[in-house]
N, C-alpha and C positions, 0 to 999 in steps of 0.2 A: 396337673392331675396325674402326669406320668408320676412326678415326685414321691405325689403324696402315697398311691397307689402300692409304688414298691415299697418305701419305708415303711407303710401299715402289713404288708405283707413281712418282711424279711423280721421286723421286729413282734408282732405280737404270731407267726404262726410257729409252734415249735416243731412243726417237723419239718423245717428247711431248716435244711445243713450250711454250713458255713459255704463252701463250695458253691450252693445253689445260688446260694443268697447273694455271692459275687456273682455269680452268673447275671442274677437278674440285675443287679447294677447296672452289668457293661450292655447287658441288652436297653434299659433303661436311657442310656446314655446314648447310645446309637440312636435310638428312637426320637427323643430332643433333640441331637444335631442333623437327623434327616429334616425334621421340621421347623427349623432354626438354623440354618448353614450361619456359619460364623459366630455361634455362640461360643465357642471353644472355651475360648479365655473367661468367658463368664461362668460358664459350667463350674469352670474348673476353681473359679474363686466362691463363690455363689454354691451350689446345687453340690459338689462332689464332698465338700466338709458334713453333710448332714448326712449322706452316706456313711463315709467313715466312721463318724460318731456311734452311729446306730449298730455298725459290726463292730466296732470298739465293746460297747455297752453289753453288744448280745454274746461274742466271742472275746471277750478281753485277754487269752490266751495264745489266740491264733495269728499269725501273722497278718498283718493289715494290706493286702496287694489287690490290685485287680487281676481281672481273671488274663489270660492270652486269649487276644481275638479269634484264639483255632480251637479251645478249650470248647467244647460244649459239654453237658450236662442230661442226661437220657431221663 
């Protein structure tokens, strides 16, 4: 539900900025490995390709990174 949740945000609302939208990824992601310890490696094959897709699709200009764990977003 976390998945789906962010990708329905980050791809159909246009007023999140590229920025945000990684934001809410890496928050996304924290939130599955608090309730999944040891998903990592599946995350990261699995669940973080449909991320990138989606800021691909939405931002195809922008560089593709996550955000830094100390980055936050106001």
């Amino acid at each position: 539900m976390i998945v789906e949740l962010t990708l329905n945000l980050i791809s159909s609302d246009r007023t999140v900025s590229h920025r945000e939208a990684r934001c809410l990824v890496e928050c996304a992601r924290k939130a599955i490995l608090e309730l999944f310890p040891g998903f990592e490696n599946r995350y990261e094959r699995s669940v973080e390709p449909h991320f990138m897709r989606v800021l691909q699709q939405r931002w195809p200009v922008e560089e593709l990174r996550y955000t830094s764990p100390y980055e936050t977003v106001n």
